[in-house]
C-alpha positions in Angstrom: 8.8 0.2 -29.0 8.3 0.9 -25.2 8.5 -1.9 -22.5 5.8 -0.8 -19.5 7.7 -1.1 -16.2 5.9 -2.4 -13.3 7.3 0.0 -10.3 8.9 -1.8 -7.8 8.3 0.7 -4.9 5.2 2.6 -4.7 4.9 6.1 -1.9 3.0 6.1 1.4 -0.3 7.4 -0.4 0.0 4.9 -3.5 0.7 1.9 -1.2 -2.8 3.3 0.6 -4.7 3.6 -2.3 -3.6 0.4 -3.8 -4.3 -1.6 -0.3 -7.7 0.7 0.6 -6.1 1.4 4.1 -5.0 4.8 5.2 -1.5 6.3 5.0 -1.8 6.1 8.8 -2.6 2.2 9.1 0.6 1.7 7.0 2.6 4.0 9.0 1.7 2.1 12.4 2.8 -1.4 9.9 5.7 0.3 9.0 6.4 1.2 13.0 5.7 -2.2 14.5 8.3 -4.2 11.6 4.9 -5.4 10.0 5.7 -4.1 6.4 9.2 -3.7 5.0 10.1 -0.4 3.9 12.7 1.9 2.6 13.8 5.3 2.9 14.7 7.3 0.1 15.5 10.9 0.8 12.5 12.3 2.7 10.5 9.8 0.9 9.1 6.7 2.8 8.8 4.0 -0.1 7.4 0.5 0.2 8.2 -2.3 -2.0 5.5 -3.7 -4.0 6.1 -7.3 -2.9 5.2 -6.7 0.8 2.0 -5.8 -0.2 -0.2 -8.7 0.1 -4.0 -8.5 -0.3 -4.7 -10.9 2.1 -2.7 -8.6 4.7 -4.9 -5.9 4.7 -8.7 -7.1 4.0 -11.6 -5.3 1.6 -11.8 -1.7 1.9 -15.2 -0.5 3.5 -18.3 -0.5 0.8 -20.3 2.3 1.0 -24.5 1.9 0.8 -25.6 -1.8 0.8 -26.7 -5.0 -1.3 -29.0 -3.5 -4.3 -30.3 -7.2 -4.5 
């Protein structure tokens, strides 16, 4: 029997999928001490716990209200 792990860090373009901002908008975060992050490597990893959904808003909808 298998535990799922939550993972703890997640890469520039997970952390932008999983907030709907781009990999740029979290590099200029990252630049101005806005959100915590670690370097592994060449790899720019960002722990899961900085990312808040209030931080960062809804993503854009496409098309409007069908009502």
């Amino acid at each position: 029997m298998s535990i799922p792990i939550e993972p703890r860090y997640l890469s520039k373009a997970e952390a932008s999928a999983y907030t709907g901002v781009t990999v740029r908008t979290l590099e200029r975060m990252i630049n101005r001490g806005e959100l915590a992050a670690r370097k592994a490597g060449r790899r720019i990893l960002i722990p899961v716990e900085e990312l808040h959904p209030d931080q960062f808003g809804q993503p854009a909808q496409r098309g409007g209200d069908a009502a």
